[in-house]
C-alpha positions in Angstrom: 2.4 -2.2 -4.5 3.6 -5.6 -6.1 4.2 -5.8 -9.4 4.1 -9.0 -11.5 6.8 -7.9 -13.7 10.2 -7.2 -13.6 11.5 -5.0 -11.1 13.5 -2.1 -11.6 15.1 1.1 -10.3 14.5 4.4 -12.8 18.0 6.3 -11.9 16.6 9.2 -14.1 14.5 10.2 -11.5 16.0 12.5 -8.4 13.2 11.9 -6.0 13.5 7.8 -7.0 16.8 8.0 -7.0 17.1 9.2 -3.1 18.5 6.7 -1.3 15.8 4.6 -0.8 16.8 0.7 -0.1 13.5 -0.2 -1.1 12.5 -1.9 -4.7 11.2 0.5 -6.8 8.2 -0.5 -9.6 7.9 1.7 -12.8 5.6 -0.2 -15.0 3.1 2.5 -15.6 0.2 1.3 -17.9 1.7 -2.0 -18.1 1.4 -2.8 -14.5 -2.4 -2.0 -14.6 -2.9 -4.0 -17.3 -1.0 -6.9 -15.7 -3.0 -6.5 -12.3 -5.7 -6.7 -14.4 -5.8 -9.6 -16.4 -4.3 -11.6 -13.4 -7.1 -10.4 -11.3 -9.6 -11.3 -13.5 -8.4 -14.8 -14.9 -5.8 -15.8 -11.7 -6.8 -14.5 -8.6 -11.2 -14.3 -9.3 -11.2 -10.8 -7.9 -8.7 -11.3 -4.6 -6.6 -8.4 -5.5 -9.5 -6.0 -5.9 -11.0 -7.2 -2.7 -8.0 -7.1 -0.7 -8.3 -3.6 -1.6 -12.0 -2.8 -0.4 -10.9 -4.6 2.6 -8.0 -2.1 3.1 -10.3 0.7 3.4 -13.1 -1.1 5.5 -10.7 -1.7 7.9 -9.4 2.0 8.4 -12.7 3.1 8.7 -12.8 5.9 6.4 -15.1 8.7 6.8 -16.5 11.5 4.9 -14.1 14.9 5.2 -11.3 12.8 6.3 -7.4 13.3 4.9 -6.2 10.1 4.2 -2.4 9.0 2.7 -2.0 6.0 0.6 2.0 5.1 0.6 3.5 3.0 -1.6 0.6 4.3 -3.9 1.7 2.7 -7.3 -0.7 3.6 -10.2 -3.5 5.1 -7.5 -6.5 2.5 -7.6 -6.7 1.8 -4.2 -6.9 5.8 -3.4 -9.3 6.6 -6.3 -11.6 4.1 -4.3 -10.9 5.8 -1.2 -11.2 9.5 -2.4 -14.9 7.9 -2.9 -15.8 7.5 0.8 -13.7 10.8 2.0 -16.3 12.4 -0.3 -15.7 16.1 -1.4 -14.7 17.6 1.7 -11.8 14.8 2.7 -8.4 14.8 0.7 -6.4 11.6 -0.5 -2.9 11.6 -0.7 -0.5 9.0 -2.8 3.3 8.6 -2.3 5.3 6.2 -4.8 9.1 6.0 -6.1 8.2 5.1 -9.6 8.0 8.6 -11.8 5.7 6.2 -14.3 3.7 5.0 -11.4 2.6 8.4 -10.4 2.7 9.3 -14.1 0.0 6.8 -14.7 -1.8 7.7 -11.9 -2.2 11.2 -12.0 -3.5 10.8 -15.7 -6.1 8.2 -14.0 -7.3 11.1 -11.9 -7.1 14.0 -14.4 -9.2 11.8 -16.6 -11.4 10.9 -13.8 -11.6 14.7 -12.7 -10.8 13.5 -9.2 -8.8 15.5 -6.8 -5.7 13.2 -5.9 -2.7 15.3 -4.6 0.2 12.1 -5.8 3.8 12.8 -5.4 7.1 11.3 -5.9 8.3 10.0 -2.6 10.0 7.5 -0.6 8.1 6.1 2.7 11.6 6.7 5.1 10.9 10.4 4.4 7.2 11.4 3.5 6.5 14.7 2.0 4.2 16.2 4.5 4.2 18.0 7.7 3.7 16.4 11.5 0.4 15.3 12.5 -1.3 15.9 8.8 -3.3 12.6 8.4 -6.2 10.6 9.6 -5.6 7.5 8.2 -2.5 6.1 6.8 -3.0 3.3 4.0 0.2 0.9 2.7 -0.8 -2.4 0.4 1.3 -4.8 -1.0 4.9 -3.1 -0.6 6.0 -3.9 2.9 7.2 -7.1 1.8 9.6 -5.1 -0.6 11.3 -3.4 2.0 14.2 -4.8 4.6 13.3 -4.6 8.4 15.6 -1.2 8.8 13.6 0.2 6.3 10.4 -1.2 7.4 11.2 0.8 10.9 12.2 4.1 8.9 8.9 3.7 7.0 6.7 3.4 10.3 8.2 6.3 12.4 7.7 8.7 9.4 3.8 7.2 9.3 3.4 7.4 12.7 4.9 11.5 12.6 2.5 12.4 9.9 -0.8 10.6 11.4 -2.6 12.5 14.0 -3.3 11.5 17.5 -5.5 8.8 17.8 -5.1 8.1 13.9 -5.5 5.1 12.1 -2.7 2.9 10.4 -3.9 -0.3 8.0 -1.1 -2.3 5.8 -2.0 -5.3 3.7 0.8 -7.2 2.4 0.7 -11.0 0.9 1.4 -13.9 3.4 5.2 -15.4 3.0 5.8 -18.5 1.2 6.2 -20.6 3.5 2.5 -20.3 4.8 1.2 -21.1 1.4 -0.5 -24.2 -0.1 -1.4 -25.5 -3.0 -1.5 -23.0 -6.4 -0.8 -20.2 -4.0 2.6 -21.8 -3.1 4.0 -20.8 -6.7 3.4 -17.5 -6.8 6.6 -16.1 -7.4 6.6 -12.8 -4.9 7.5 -13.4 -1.0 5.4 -11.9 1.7 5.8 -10.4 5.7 4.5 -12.7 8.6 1.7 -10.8 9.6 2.9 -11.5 13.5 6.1 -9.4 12.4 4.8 -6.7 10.8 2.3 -6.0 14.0 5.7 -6.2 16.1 7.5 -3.6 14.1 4.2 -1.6 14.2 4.1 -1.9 18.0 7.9 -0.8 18.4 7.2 2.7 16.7 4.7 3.0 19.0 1.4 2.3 17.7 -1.3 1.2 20.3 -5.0 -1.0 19.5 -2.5 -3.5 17.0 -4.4 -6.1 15.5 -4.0 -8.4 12.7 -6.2 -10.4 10.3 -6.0 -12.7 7.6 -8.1 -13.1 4.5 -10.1 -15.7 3.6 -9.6 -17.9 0.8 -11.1 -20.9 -0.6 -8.4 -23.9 -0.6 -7.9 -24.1 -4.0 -7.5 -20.1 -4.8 -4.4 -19.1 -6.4 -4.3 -15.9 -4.5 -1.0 -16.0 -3.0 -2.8 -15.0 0.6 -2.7 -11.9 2.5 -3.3 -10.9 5.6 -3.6 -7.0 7.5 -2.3 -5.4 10.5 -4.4 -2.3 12.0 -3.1 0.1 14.6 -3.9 3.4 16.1 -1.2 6.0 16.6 -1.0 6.6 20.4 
């Protein structure tokens, strides 16, 4: 996920530390706290809908098993472990050791059964065929297009047939106006992303934008959905 601080790479960290060409966030506390104050005085509750958006969009059900990559602290897959109800499993994958530090303690508090793990999206933890819904937010536009590619045909190998694939990522700079135009972070054109999504052999691609009012600060955002084949 996006962080509005400073990016940086933890070398400490073996898993972090595997090669991955992506950026790497490890703010922790500090990133929730962020997302939260600019959430709540910024962006009027964009972020957090972008989220519930995520999730409507994959269609989760109850006794589903459902991965969340590029994970960050685990807000978006507390939310989701709430519709896949007791008998469905959520999974989280991030690079940053203090992202998954922050949100395991989340879930231990929380008493919520979250399986998150140190791991980069070009090589995901888990074996072929495990998931029915794969979830990424706000970290595509972090990675180059190689990657991107990596990324998709390891999602695509550990979603089951006929699964479902949702990525939200913010809209690039270029298609912003007004206070949204400032916002420092770049985005993916939403037409790209469904083309990459396409070439590793997803079927049913679609793509939507959110909605915002013209003078929202939200830097926009916009979703792709597929199916795996």
């Amino acid at each position: 996920m996006h962080s509005f601080g400073r990016h940086r790479h933890n070398s400490t960290d073996k898993a972090s530390a595997k090669g991955t060409k992506g950026l790497i966030l490890n703010l922790g506390w500090r990133y929730d706290l962020t997302a939260w104050f600019f959430d709540t005085f910024v962006f009027r509750g964009k972020w957090r809908e972008l989220r519930q958006k995520t999730a409507d969009l994959a269609g989760i059900q109850v006794g589903e098993t459902v991965l969340d990559v590029g994970c960050g602290t685990g807000t978006l897959a507390i939310e989701v472990q709430q519709r896949v109800g007791l008998t469905g499993r959520v999974y989280g994958v991030d690079p940053g050791t203090e992202q998954i530090a922050r949100a395991r303690s989340k879930v231990a508090r929380r008493n919520v059964p979250i399986d998150f793990q140190i791991g980069v999206i070009e090589q995901l933890p888990f074996p072929d065929q495990t998931f029915d819904v794969v979830l990424s937010t706000l970290m595509m536009h972090h990675l180059p297009d190689s990657l991107k590619r990596q990324g998709l045909a390891e999602i695509a190998r550990v979603l089951k047939v006929g699964g479902r694939l949702v990525i939200a990522d913010f809209k690039p700079k270029r298609e912003r106006h007004g206070q949204a135009a400032r916002f420092h972070a770049g985005g993916s054109s939403m037409q790209e992303l469904a083309a990459l999504v396409k070439e590793a052999g997803f079927s049913q691609v679609e793509t939507e934008e959110m909605q915002l009012s013209r003078f929202s600060a939200f830097p926009g955002a916009g979703f792709v959905r597929a199916h795996k084949s």
